[in-house]
N, C-alpha and C positions, 0 to 999 in steps of 0.2 A: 504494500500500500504506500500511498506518494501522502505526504502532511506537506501544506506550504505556511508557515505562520509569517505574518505580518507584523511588526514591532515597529511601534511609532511614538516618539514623547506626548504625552499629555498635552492637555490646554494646557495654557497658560505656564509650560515649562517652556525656557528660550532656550532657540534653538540655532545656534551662529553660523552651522552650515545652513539651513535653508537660507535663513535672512543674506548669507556673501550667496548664493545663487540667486536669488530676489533681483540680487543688489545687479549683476551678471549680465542677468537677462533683460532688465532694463538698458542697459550700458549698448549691449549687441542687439537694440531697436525693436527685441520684442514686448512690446506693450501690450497691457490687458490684463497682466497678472498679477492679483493681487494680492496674495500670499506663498509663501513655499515652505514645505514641511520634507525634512528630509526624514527617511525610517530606513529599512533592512527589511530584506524578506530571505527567510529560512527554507529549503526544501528540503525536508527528509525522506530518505524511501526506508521502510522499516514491516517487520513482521507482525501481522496483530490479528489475531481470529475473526474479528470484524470491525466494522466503523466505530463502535462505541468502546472499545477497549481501545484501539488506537487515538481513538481523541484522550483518553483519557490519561495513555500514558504520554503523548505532545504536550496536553498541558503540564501534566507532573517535569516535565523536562523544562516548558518555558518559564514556569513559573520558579523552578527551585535553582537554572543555570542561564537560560538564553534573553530570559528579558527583566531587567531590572526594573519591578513592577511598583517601584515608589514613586519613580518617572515617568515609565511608557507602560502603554495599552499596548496591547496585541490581539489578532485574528485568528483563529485555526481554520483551515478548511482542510478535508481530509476527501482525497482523490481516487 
């Protein structure tokens, strides 16, 4: 089975890579955009008897190594 997690900061945690990409992309004339939030996405392929045991051991992973969950939110989708 394929797990893809999403890990992205919080509101209102600042975030200095999106804002120098903000900053960037105004610079190289693309206009229109009004925020940038940079995050990371994880793909795991991993063994699991079915969807609900695999989600539960991604979270057990994200939550206890891959995302630091006092600042970023994360997604699971399990494939």
């Amino acid at each position: 089975m394929k797990a893809v997690i999403n890990i992205y900061l919080k509101e209102g945690v600042l975030d200095p890579q999106g804002k120098a990409t903000h900053h960037a992309l105004g610079s190289l004339g693309f206009n229109g955009v009004s925020d940038v939030r940079i995050g990371k996405q994880i793909v795991l392929q991993l063994d699991a008897k079915g969807k609900t045991e695999a989600e539960e051991k991604v979270r057990e992973m994200t939550e206890t190594l891959l995302a630091n969950t006092v600042i970023e939110d994360y997604t699971i989708e399990i494939l």
